[in-house]
N, C-alpha and C positions, 0 to 999 in steps of 0.2 A: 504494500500500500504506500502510496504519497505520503510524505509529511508533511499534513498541512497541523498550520497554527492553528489552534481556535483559543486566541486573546481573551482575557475576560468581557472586555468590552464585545467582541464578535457575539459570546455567547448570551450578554445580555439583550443585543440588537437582534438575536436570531429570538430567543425565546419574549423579549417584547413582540417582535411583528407577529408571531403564531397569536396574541393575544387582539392585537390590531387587525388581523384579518377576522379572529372569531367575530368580534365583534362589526366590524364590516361586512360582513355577511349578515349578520343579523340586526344590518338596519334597514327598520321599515320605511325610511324615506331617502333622499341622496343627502340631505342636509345631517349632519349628527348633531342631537339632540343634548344636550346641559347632561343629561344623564349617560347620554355613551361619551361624554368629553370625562365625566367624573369617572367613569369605569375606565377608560382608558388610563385616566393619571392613576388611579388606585393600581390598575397592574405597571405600571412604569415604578412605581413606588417601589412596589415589591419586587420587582427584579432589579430595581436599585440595592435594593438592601437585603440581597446575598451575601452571604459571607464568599470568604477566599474558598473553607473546605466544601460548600454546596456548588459555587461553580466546577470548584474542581470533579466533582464526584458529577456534576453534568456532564463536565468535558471527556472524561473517561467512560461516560455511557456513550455520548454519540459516537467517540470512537472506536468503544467495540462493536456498537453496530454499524460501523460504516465498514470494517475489517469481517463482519459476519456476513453482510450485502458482495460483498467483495469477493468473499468463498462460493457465497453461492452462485455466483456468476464466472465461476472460473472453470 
């Protein structure tokens, strides 16, 4: 497999957008509403305020499963 980085910032930007798209999917109009602006900052909050050891142990899941994706494709 590649060594790629996944910085903590990368992995915070990766697991904010999964949050930003849930909810963009799940608006009922194009404009976001007071209440998906506040749901959004509450998940930005809290993938702010990870620790060093929870990023880490993110980083080490996505990258056994991108080396499991990677076996089974070989």
């Amino acid at each position: 497999m590649t060594d790629i980085i996944f910085s903590d910032d990368l992995i915070k930007e990766f697991i904010y957008s999964v949050y930003r798209k849930e909810v963009l999917l799940n608006l009922k109009g194009v404009v976001l509403t007071e209440d998906d602006r506040k749901k959004l900052h509450e998940k930005r909050d809290f993938v702010n305020s990870l620790s060093e050891d929870e990023l880490n142990d993110i980083r080490t899941w996505i990258v056994d499963r991108l080396k499991l994706l990677e076996k089974q494709h070989q």
